[in-house]
C-alpha positions in Angstrom: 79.1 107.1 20.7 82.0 109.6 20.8 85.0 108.4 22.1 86.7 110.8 25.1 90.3 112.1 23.9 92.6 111.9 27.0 95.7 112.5 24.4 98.2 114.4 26.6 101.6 116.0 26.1 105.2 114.9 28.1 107.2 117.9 28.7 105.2 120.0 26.1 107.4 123.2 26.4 110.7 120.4 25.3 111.0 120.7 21.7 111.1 117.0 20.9 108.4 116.6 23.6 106.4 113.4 23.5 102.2 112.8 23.3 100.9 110.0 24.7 96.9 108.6 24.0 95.8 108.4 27.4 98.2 109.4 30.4 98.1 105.3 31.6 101.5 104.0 31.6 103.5 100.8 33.2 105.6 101.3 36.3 108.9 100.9 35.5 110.3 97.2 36.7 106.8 95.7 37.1 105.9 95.6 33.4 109.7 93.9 32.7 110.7 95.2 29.2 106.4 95.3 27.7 107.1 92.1 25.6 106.2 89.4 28.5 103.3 91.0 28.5 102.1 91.7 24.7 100.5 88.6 24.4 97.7 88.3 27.7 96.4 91.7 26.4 96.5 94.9 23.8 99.4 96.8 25.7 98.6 99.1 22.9 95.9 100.6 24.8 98.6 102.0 27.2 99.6 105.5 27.0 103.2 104.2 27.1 105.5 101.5 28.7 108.3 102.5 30.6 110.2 99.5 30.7 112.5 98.5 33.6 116.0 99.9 34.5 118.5 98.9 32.1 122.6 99.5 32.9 124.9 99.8 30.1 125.7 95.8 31.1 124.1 93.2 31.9 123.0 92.5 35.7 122.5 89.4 37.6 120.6 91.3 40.4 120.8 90.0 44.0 120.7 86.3 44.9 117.4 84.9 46.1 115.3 85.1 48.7 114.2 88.2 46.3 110.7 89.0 47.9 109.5 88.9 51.7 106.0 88.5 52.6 104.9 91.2 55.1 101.4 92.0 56.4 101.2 94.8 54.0 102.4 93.0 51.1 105.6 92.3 49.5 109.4 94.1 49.9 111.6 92.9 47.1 115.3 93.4 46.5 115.5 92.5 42.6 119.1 94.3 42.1 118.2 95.8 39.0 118.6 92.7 37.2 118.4 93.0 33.6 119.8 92.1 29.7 122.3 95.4 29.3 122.0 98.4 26.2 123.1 96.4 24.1 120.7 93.0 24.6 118.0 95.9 24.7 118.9 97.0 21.3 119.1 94.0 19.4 116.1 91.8 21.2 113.3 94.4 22.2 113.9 97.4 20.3 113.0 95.5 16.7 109.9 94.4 18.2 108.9 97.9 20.5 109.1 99.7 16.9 106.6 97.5 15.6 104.2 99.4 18.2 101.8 101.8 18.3 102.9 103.4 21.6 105.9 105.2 23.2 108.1 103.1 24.8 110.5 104.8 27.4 114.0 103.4 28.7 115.0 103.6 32.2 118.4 103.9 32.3 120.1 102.8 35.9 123.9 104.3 36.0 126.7 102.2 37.4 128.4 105.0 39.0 126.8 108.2 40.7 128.3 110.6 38.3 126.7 108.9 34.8 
């Protein structure tokens, strides 16, 4: 059987651009960094990961209760938690280059004009 080629092309007319397999990626903050995921199933599949917001340091995020129940399903109020550039450098860069798939950075500013 042939295979359907859903390759498709981020900002095409940007001279670095960026081509993607399929046009399925991860939300950001839902799919963490891709890495707590790797190992329940072939994440390579994905178009791309787009990992979740990352500030230049390191965030605690807000204290619990994180998540409310509602009849419609959940609100949360993380806080942007996560590791900092530099945590993202050393700990999941080394193993995001060992992949087969684009993996793009959210970056989250800690003032307005970043």
């Amino acid at each position: 059987t042939k295979l359907m080629n859903l390759s498709i092309q981020l900002a095409p007319k940007n001279k670095h651009g960026l081509s993607l397999t399929n046009p399925v990626m991860t939300a950001s903050g839902t799919f963490g960094y891709g890495t707590e995921y790797s190992h329940m199933f072939d994440i390579q599949r994905l178009g791309a990961i787009v990992c979740k917001g990352t500030s230049l340091e390191p965030r605690e995020g807000n204290p619990q209760p994180r998540l409310a129940e509602t009849a419609c399903g959940l609100l949360n109020s993380i806080g942007l938690q996560n590791i900092g550039v530099k945590a993202l450098i050393k700990e999941k860069a080394p193993i995001w280059a060992s992949w087969r798939l684009p993996v793009i950075v959210n970056i989250v500013a800690d003032d307005p004009y970043f």
